[in-house]
N, C-alpha and C positions, 0 to 999 in steps of 0.2 A: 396183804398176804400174798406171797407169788404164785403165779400160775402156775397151776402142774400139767402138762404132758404128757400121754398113754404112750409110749413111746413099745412096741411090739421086736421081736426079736424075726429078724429079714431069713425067708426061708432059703438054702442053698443053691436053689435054683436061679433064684434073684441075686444073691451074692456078687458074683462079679462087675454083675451089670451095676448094683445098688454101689460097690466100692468103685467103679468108675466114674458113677454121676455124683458121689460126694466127692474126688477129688478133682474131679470141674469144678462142683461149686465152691470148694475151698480156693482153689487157683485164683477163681472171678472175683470171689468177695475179697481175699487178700491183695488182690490189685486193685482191688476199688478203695479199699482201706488203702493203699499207700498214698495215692493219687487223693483222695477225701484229706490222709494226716499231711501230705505235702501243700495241698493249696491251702491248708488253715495254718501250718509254719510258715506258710511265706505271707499270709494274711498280718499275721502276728510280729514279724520281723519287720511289712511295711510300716504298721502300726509304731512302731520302733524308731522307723527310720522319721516317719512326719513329727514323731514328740523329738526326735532331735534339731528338725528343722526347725520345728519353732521356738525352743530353745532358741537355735542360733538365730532367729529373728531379733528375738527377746532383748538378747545380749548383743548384740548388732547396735540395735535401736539406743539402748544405755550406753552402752559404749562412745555414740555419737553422740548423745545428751550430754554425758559428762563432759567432754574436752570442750562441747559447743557454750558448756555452761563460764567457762571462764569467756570467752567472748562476749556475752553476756555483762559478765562484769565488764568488759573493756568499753564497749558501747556506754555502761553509765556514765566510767570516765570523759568517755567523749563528750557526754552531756554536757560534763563541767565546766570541759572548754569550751562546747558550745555556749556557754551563759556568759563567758565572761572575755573578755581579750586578753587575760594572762591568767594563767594558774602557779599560786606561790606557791614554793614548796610543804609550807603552814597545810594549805588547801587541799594540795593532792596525799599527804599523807594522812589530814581528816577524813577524807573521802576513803581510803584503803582500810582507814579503821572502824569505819563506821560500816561494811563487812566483813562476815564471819567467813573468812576464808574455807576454812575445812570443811564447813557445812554448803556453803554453797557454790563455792568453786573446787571440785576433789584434785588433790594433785599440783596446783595451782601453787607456786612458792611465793605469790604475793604480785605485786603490780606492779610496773617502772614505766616511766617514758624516756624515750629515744630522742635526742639532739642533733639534727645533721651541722656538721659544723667544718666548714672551710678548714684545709690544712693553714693558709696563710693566716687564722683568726682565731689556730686553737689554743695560743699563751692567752689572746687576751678572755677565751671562754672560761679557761681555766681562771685566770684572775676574778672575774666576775662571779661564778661557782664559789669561790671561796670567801668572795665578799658579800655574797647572801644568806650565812649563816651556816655554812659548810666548809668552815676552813681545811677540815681533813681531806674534802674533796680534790683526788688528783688519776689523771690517766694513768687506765692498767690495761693490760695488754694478754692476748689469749695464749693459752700456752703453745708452746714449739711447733708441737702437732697440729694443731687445729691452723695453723698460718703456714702450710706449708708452699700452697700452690695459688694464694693469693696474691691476684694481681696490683701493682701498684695505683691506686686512686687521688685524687684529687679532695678527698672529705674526710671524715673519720661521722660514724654513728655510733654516740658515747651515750651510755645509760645516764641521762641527768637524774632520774629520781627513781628509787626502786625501795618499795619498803613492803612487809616490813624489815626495816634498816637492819636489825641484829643477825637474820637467819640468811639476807641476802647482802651483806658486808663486801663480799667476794666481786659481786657485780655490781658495786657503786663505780662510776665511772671508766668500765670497761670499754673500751672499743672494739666493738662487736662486725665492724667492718674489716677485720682483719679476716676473717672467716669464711672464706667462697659460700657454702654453706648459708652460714645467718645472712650476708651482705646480697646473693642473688635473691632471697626469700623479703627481706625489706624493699629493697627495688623494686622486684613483681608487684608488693602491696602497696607501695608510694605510686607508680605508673597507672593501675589499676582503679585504686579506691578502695579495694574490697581487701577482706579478711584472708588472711596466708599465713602456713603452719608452717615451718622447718622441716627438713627432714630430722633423721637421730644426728642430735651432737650430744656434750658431755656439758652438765651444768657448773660455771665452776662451783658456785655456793654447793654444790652435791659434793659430800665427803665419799660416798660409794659410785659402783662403774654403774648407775642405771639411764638406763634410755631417757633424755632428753630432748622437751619438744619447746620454740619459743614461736608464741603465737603472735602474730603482728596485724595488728589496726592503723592506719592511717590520718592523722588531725591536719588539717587542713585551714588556713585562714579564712574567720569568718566572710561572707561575702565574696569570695573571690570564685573569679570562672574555673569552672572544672569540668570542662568540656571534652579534653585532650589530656593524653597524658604529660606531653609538654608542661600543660597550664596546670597540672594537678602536680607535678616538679616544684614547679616554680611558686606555688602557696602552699607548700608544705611547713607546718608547725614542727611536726615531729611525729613519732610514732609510741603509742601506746604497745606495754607488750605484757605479757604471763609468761614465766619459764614454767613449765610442766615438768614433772615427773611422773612419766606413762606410770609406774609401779603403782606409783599412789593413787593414780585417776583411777585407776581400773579393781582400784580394792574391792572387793565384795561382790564384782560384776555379776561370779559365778560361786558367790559363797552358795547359792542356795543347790548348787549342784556340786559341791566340791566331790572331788574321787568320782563321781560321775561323769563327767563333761571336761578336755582338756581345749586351749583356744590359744590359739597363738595369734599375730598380726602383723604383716609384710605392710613395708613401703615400697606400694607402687604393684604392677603385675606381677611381677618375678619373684616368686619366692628363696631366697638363700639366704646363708648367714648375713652377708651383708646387709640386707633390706631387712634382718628380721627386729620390730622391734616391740615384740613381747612374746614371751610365752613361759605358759600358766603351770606346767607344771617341769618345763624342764628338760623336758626328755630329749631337744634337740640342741642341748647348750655345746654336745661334743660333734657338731655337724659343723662341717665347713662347705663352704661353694653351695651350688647349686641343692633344691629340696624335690625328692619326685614321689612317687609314688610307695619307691619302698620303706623310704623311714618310717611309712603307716601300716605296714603289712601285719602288728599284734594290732589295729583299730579293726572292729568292722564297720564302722561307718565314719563318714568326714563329710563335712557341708562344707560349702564357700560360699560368701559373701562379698562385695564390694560398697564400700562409699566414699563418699567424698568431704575430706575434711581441709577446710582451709586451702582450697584450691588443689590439693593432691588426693589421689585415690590409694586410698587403704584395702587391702586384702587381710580377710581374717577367716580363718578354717578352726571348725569345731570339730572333734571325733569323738569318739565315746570312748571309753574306758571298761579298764573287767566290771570293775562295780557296776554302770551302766549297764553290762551285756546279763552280768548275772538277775539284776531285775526283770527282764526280759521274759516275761513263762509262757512256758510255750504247752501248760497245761493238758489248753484243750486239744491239739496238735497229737499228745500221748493218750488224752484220753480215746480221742476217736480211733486213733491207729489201735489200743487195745479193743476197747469196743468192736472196731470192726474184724479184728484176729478172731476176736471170742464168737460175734457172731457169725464169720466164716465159717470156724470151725462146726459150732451149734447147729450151723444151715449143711451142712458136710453129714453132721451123725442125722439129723431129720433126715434128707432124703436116701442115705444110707439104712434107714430102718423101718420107713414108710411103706416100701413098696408092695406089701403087704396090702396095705389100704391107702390107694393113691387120692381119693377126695378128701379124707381124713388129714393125709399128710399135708396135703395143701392149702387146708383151711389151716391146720396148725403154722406151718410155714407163712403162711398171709398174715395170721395174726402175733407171731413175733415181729415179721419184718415189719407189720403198722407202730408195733409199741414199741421198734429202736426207732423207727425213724421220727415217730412223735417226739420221745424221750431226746432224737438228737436234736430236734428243732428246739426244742425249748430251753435243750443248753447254748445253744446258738442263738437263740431271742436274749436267752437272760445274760449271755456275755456280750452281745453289741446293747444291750441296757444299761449294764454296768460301766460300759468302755464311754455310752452317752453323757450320761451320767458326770462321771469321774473328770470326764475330759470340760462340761460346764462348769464343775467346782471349781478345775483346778483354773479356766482361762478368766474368768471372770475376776473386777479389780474391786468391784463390792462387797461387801459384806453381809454375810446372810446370816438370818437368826430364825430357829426351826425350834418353839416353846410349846408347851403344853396348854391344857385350857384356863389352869391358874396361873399363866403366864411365865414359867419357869420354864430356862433352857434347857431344849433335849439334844441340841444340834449347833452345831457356828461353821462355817468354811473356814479355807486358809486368809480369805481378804480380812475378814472378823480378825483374827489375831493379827495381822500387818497392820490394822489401822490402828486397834487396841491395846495390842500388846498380851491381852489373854488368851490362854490356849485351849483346847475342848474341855482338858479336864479341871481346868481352872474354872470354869464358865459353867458346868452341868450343873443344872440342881438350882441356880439361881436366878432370881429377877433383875434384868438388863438394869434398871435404874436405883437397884441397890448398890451397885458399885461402879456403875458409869456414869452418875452424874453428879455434882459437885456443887461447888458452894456459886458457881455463876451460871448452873441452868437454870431457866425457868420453871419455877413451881404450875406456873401456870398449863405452861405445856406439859410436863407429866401429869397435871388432871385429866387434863383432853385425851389423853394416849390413856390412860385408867376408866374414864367414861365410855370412851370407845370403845373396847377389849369386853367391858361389862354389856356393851349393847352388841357384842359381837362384829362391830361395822367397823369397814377397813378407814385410814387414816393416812395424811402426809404430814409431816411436823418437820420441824427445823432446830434443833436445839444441841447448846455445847454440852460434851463429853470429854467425861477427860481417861487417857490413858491410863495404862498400869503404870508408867513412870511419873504418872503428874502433868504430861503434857494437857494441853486444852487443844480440844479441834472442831470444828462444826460439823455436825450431820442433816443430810437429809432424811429422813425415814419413810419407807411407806409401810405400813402392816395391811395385811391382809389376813380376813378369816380363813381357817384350814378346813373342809370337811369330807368327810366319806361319801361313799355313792347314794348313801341316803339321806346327805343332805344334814348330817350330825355332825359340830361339831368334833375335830378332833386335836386343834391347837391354832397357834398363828404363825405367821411366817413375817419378818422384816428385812427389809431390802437398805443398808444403810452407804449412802455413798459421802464419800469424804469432800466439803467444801467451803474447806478452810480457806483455802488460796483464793477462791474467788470470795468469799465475805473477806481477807485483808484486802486485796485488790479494789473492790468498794468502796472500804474505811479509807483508804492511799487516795482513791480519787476524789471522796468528798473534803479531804483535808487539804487538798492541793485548789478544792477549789473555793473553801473559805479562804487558803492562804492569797488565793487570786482576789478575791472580792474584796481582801481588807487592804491590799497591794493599791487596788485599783480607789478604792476609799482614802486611803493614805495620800496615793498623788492628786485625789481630787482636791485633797482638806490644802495641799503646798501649793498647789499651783490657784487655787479658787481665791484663795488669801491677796496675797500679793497681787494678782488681777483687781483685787474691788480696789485696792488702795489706787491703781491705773487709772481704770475705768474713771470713780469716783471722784478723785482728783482733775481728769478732764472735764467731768460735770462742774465741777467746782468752778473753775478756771471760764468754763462757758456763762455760768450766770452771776459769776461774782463781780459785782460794778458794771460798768457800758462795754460791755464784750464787744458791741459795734463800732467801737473809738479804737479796738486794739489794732494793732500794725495787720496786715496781711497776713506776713509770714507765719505771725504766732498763731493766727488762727487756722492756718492751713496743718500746723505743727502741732495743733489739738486735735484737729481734724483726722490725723495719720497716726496720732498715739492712739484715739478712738476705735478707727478702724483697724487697728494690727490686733487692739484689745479684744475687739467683738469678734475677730477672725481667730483669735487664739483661744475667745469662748467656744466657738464653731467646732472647732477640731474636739478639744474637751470634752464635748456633748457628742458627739460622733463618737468615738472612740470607746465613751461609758456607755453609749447607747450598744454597740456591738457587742460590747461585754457582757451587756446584759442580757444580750438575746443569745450569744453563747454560753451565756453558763444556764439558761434555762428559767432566768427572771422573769423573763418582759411578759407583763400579764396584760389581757386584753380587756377591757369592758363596756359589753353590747349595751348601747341607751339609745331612746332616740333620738335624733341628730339631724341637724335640719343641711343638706347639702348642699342646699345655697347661701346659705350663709357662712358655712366652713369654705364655699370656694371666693365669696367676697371679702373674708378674711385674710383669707390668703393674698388676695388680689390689695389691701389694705397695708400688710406687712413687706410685702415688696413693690410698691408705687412708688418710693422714695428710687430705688433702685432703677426702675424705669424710668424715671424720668430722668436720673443723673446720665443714663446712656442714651436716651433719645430717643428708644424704639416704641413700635405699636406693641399693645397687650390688650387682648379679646377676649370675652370669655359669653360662650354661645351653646343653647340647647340645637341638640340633631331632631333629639323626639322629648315629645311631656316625659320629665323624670317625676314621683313621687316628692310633696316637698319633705315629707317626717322620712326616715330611712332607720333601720336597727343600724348600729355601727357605731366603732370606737370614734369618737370625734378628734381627740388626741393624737393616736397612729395616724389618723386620715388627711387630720392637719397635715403634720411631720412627712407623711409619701407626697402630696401636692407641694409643699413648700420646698422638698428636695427636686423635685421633679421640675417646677415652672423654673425656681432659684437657679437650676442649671442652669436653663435653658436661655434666662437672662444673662446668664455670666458668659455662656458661650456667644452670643448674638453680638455682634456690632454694630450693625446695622439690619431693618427688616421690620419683621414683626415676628410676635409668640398667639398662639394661635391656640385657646383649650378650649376642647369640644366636648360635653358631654350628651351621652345618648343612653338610653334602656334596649338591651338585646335577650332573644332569646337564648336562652343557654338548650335546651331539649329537654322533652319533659315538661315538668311544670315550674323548672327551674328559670330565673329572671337575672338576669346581672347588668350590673353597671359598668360603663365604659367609657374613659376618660381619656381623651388624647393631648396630650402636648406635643404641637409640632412650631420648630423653629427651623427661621432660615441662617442660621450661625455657622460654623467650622464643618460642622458633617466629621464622619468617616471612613474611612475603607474598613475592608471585609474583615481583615487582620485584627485592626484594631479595634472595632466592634467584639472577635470571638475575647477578650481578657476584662470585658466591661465591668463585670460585675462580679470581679475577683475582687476581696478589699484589699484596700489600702496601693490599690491598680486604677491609673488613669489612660485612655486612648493613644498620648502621645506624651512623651518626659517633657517636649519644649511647650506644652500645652498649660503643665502644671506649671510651669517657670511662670508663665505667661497669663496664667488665672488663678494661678494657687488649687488650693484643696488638699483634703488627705486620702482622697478616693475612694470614702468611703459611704459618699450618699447614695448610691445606687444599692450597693449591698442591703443597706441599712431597708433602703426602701421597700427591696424586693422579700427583704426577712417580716416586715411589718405586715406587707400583701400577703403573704403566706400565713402569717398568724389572724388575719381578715378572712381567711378559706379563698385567697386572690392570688393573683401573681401580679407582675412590673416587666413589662418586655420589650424589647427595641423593636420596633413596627417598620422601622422605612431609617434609611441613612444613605448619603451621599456627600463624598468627601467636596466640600465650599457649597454645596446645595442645604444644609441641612439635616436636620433627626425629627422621628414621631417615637416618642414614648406610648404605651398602654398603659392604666392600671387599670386591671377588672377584679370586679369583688362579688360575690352573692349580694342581689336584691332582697333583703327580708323589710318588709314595709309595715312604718309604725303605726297605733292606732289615730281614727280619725284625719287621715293625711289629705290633701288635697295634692289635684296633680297641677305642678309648676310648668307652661309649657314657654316662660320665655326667662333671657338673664339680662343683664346689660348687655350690650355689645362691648361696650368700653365703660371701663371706672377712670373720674378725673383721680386726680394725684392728692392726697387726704394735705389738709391745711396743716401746721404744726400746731403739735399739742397744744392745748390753753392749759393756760398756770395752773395746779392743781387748785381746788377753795382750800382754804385756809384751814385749819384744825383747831381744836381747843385743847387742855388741858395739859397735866404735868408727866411726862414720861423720864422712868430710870435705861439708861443704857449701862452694858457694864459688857466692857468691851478691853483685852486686852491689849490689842493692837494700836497704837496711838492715831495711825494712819486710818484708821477704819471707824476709829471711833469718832475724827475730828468729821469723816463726812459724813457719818449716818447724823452726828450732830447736827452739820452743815442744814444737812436736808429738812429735819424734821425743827430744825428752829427756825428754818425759812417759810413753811406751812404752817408757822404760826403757834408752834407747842413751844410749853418751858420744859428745856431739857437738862436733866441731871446726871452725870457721868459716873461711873465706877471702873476699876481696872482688874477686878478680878470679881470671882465669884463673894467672898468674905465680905468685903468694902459693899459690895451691891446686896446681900442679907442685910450688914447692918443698917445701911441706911435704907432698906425698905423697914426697919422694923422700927426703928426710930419714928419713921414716917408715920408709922401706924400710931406708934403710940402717941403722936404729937397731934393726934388729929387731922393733919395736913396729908393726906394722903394722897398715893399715888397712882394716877390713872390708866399707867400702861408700864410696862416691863420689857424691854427688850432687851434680849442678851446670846451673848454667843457662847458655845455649847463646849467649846475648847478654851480652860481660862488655867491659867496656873491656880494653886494653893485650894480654890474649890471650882469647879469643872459647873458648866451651865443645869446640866442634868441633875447634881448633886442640890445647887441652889432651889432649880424651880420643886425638887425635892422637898425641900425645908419649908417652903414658902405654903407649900399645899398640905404638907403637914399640920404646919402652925393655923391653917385655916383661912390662910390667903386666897379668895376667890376674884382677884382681879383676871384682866387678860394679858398672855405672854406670849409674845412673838419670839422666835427662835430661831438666829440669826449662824447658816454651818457652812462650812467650805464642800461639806459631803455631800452630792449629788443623789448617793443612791437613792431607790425607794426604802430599802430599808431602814436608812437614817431618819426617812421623813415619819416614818411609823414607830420608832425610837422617840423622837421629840414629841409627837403626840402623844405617845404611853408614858412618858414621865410625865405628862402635865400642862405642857403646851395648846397655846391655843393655835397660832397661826406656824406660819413658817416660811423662813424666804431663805434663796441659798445666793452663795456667794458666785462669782463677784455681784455685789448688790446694785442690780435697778435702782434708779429711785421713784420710778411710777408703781414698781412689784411695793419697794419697801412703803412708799406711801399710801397708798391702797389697801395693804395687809393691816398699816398703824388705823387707817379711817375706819376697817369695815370694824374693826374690833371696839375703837373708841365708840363710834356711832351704836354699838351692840351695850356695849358698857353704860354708857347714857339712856338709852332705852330703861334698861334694869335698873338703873337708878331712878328715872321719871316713874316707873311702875311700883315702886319700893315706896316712895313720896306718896304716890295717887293709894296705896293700900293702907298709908298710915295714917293720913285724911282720912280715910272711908269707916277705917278705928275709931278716929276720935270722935267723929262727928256721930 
């Protein structure tokens, strides 16, 4: 109810005096009110001016996204070329089609490349153009205007491919060098490297006058220096390019402010017609020459902007428009100005009628002026609340959901309909996963998000939704409970952010890197093949008859097929092994390991080696190591055998020198520390910092000169790393020598004793003795004739009857015959790639039909994965290719000997029956 007022009638005596001091206080209060309604209009007009700034941020940022985004595509294309040394025209028009121009490039008339081509070479370019499947192809020329002030050149830059071909017909085979314009804007990007925009030309494929931009990437021949622009001339492929049509890139930039917001955009600083080359709504299409200040003088506000596209800087100016200014209220501005009129006046009649009773009047006076100025603070709280407010909803790119406590919507932002497609009133009243979520979200996840909401507890989830159009997209979600100050519920709140592009991004990279694994499986299965039949065939040749009566030469000539074989397994194994520690394979497994014996092995597998070159090889404790150690014995092999192997291969003379010792690490930390030092080649400082780049050696005439693929170090240093270790160059001097480190954590097995001495020196191991002999009847079913003659060779010379098959089919029936005939067969080997039935599919059948023999499984596939492949179908053993024949004999013994066992046991239980 409002307060009333005693408000007394001012005796005549007071009168003058009482109408003097009310029209001071009217004066005072009406200047305060204007100056009060003045700084809150110019509050409100700031207010104005920053939502147009970031507007023009907004649209700034898009603006450059889109033109950036056809560069984007142009970069793929470079991929292409990058992969390959020529792109067919077949190729690059797959490639153009396989995107959705409109949607991902805006504006973008499609893709071509650029041919720089000698004027004395351009019949026979054209000749050749028409004899790749483009007979129509022939040189067109720019029109009149565009070739005015162009100077005479020595080349022509003709469109060789531009598609798609129907809608860019115009610029098939254009010489785009006639141009000043296009032809200074391809040179800047050929001399440079980098990415260069045009300024405005006319496109011919454009039927209308619209601004014209033609974006240029530069392709460059694989391998070649491109250091200089010289050298970047001179291995130039050609240039990739996009014609643009600014109109179309810019569609919708400012849909969301249309009639609000006008944006035009100058090339370069200077604004005038000439450089103008967009504008949005028009208004300066009748402007010639120069642009200043007055063709804005109906805007109240204009922003400017710069950025940098394609090597040129772009000016672009936002103003506001009436619709713009009319949003604008300037509410509270009139309310205060009325307000403080009214209370002027009010405070004008109070001490006009007061003075009668001046304590009275002044308490009345105090407590109006308390209740405006409360009242004005709190409309000044609750319009910077509402402007807070307003201004989160609208910056934020999330989605926000504000439901009740049965979980219906009572709220959505603007992101909610941008990412959905629904709008507030479309969305009130309902449960989000009544019509957001479809036939491929997880049921599972809306129980957890329904469990949740029931225990009140907030929640993150991840589940597809699909739009109002049907699209599908990923969300993230988090809900939160909503409550009052006392802790009552009173709804939830979800925060959903869109992450679609990073789950396709994901899927893109796991599929690129199964495509890489089965790449990499593919060249192992071609190249593993044709090695055994090398290899195998030199085994052959060595023990076939008195190999000691043969001539020199042949044996020197088995000798170098041997060794090119083993050296091309080397790299092989290198190269899979890198693969596998970059795509995230290479698994570790800690056992315990006795580390004098892994380094006497090592010292075992290269004795041959040393002694073929003549030098010292030591291998010596600093301090007692532990003999049991935790540790992959495998990797640990693999880093020592790269490690000493070098250091053999570099030494010509000298000695190799491995130290091992126990250091403390700090703490209660213990590590091991291995040094190889050799007195070999050495290096300088240079070539030491590229060591352990792969597929990078110290010096090119060093690889000439020792081979390799440079990739044992890396290898090394990635295996130390997955050890909790590193691999590091200690000491180098160029003809003095190198000291390698490897250090790894001490974790020490049970029961270990501590080792405190090694050999000094290992003699050189005697050559293998004959394997013993084998018994029993083995099936091979091997398609390769080459492969099958010498695993024959092998296993018939240790003493087995061996029976052949050429495919999977031939080697079923004649195991089943076998069976049935009684005559049975005591071992299986067969390779996993056979025509007509595949080895996977046989040992299939075989373990179906209840065949519990043993199968060895003979694959050119290196991976680990393959090897877990052959044991899951059925497989007993497994040896890969190019085949050993200690690995292959070995694998035939452990399993026969295993097989024999079971049968002796079988016998002694059916004695123990009868009897």
């Amino acid at each position: 109810m409002p307060r009333r007022y005693d408000l007394s009638v001012v005796t005549p005596r007071h009168g003058s005096k009482a109408m003097l001091c009310a029209w001071f206080a009217l004066a005072v209060g009406l200047a305060c009110t204007f100056v009060a309604a003045a700084i809150s209009w110019n509050e409100i007009k700031a207010q104005a001016r920053l939502k147009l700034e970031r507007l023009t941020d907004s649209i700034t940022a898009e603006t450059a996204g889109r033109i950036n985004e056809s560069m984007d595509g142009l970069k793929g294309a470079r991929g292409v070329y990058a992969a390959s040394e020529r792109v067919t025209r077949a190729e690059f028009a797959a490639y153009v089609a396989s995107r959705d121009l409109a949607v991902e490039f805006p504006g973008a008339q499609g893709f071509g490349f650029i041919e720089r081509v000698p004027a004395d070479k351009l019949e026979s370019f054209l000749a050749a153009e028409r004899a790749d499947s483009a007979p129509d192809f022939h040189l067109k020329h720019l029109p009149a205007q565009d070739r005015t002030h162009a100077s005479p050149t020595n080349d022509h830059l003709i469109i060789k491919y531009i598609y798609p071909l129907q809608q860019n017909a115009g610029a098939w085979g254009l010489d785009i060098g006639e141009d000043p314009i296009r032809r200074e804007t391809a040179e800047s990007a050929i001399l440079s490297g980098e990415p260069r925009i045009t300024g405005r030309v006319h496109l011919v494929q454009d039927s209308q006058t619209r601004c014209g931009l033609l974006y240029f990437l530069p392709v460059y021949r694989n391998g070649a220096p491109l250091n200089s622009p010289k050298q970047r001339s001179e291995a130039l492929q050609g240039l990739l390019y996009a014609p643009i049509v600014l109109d179309e890139a810019l569609e919708g930039v400012v849909e969301g402010e249309v009639e609000s917001l006008d944006l035009e955009i100058y090339d370069g600083a200077q604004e005038g017609s000439e450089s103008r080359l967009f504008d949005f709504d028009g208004h300066l299409a009748h402007v010639q020459g120069p642009i200043s200040s007055d063709n804005y003088q109906d805007r109240m506000f204009m922003c400017r902007r710069n950025i940098d596209i394609g090597g040129r800087q772009w000016t672009l100016i936002t103003t506001s428009t009436r619709k713009f200014e009319e949003n604008i209220h300037f509410a509270l501005a009139i309310i205060i100005g009325v307000a403080g009129a009214i209370v002027s006046l009010a405070t004008g009649v109070v001490i006009w009628s007061l003075l009668r009773s001046r304590d009275r009047a002044e308490s009345i006076a105090r407590t109006i002026t308390a209740d405006l100025r409360a009242s004005e603070a709190r409309m000044r709280e609750a319009s910077l609340e509402a402007q807070r407010l307003a201004e989160i909803a609208r910056r934020t790119s999330n989605a926000i959901i504000i439901t009740d406590v049965t979980g219906r919507i009572e709220w959505v932002n603007e992101g909610f309909t941008r990412i959905s497609g629904y709008t507030l009133d479309e969305a009130i009243g309902r449960k989000p996963g009544s019509f957001l979520q479809g036939p491929k979200s997880d049921p599972a996840i809306a129980s957890a998000i329904r469990r949740a909401l029931e225990k009140e507890e907030p929640i993150s989830v991840e589940i597809i939704n699909y739009a109002k159009n049907g699209r599908e997209y990923w969300l993230a979600i988090e809900i939160a409970p909503l409550r009052d100050g006392n802790g009552v519920l009173t709804g939830f709140m979800a925060i959903e952010s869109d992450i679609t592009e990073l789950k396709r991004s994901s899927e893109q990279a796991e599929a690129a890197n199964r495509t890489k694994s089965e790449f990499l499986a593919n060249m192992s299965h071609e190249i593993r093949t044709p090695l055994t039949s090398i290899l195998g065939c030199c085994d052959i040749l060595r023990e076939d008859g008195r190999i000691e009566d043969a001539p020199l030469r042949r044996l020197d000539t088995i000798e170098t097929i041997r060794r090119a074989g083993d050296h091309l397994l080397t790299v092989i194994n290198d190269i899979l092994d890198l693969s596998k520690i970059e795509a995230g394979k290479f698994r570790t497994e800690l056992v315990e390991t006795s580390l004098p014996s892994v380094l006497h092995e090592v010292h075992r597998i290269l004795a041959p080696r040393v002694a073929e070159k003549g030098v010292q090889l030591s291998f010596a404790l600093y301090s007692p190591i532990p003999d049991v150690i935790i540790s992959d014995p495998t990797h640990l092999r693999q880093i020592l055998l790269n490690l000493v192997g070098n250091a053999v291969k570099f030494t010509d003379a000298g000695s190799i020198d491995v130290v091992v010792r126990q250091c403390d690490a700090g703490g209660d930390q213990q590590t091991i520390e291995i040094d190889v030092t050799d007195t070999g080649a050495g290096m300088t400082q240079e070539q030491a910092a590229s060591l352990f780049r792969p597929f990078t050696q110290a010096d090119a005439s060093l690889t000439r000169k020792y081979g390799g693929t440079g990739l044992g170090l890396t290898i090394s240093r990635r295996l130390a790393e997955f050890l909790g270790g590193s691999v590091t160059l200690t000491r180098t001097l160029p003809g003095k020598g190198s000291t390698f480190t490897l250090r790894f954590p001490l974790a020490v097995g049970e029961n270990t004793t501590m080792a405190t001495t090694l050999a000094s020196t290992y003699s050189v191991q005697k050559a293998a003795q004959p394997h013993a002999l084998l018994e029993g009847r083995v099936l091979v079913a091997e398609d390769s004739p080459d492969i099958q003659r010498i695993v024959t060779f092998h296993l018939g010379k240790a003493g087995l009857q061996v029976m052949t098959a050429d495919n999977g089919v031939e080697a079923l029936q004649l195991m089943q015959d076998a069976l049935c005939g009684g005559d049975g067969i005591d071992l299986l080997v067969t390779d996993m790639q056979m025509p007509e039935m595949d080895g996977y599919s046989l040992v299939s059948n075989l373990r179906q039909s209840g065949y519990a023999g043993p199968i060895v499984a003979l694959t050119a596939h290196a991976m680990s994965e393959d090897k877990s492949r052959c044991l899951e179908a059925g497989c007993n053993g497994y040896v890969t290719k190019p085949i050993m024949k200690e690995d292959l004999l070995n694998e035939c013994a452990k399993w026969l000997s295993q097989e024999r066992r079971a049968m002796d046991a079988t016998m002694v239980t059916a004695d123990s029956t009868l009897d």
